[in-house]
C-alpha positions in Angstrom: -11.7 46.4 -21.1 -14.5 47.2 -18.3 -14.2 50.9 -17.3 -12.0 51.3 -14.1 -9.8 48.7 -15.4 -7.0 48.9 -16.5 -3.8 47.3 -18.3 -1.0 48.9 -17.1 1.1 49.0 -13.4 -0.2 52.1 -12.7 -3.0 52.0 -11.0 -4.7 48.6 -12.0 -6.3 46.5 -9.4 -4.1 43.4 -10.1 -1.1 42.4 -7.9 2.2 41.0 -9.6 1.3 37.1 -9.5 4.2 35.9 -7.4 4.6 31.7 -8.8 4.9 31.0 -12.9 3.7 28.3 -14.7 6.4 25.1 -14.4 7.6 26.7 -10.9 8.1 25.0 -7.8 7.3 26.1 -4.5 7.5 24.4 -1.2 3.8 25.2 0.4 1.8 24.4 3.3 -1.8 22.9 2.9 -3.9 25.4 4.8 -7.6 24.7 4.2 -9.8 22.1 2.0 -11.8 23.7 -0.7 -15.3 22.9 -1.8 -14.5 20.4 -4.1 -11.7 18.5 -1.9 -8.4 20.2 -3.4 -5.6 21.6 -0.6 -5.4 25.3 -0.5 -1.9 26.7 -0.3 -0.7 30.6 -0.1 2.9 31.8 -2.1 3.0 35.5 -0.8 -1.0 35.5 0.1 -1.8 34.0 -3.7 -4.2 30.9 -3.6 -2.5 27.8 -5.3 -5.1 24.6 -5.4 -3.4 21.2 -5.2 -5.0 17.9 -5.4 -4.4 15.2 -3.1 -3.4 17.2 -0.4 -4.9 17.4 3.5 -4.7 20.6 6.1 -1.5 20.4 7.8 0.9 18.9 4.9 4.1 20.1 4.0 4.0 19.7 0.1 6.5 20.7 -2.8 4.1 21.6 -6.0 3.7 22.5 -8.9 2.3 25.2 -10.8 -0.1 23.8 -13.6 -1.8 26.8 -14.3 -2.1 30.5 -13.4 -5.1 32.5 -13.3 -5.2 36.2 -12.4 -6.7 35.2 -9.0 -5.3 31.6 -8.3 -3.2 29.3 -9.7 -3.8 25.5 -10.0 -0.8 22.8 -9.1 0.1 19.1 -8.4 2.5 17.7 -6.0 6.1 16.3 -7.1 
């Protein structure tokens, strides 16, 4: 570990990730990113979806889950 980091609850920079992997949350595309994937917030956490627009209503996904995002597909 890098100094001022930590592992524990207590004092670590990290918030509790709020979606799991295989989860599914109903989301609202909010912005595009760079490379074209819908940007969607579960409790202020960034979730990227593909083949999603600004403005859609979508049910996703969670693929993946990284400490500061998460990656998911629409069902």
């Amino acid at each position: 570990m890098f100094r001022g980091e930590t592992g524990s609850s207590n004092g670590g920079s990290a918030p509790a990730v709020p979606v799991a992997v295989g989860g599914e949350y109903d989301v609202k595309i909010e912005d595009i990113a760079r490379e074209g994937d819908g940007i969607a917030r579960v409790d202020g956490f960034v979730i990227f979806v593909a083949d999603t627009n600004v403005g859609d209503d979508a049910r996703v996904q969670i693929d993946k889950v990284m400490r500061r995002f998460a990656i998911g597909h629409k069902v």
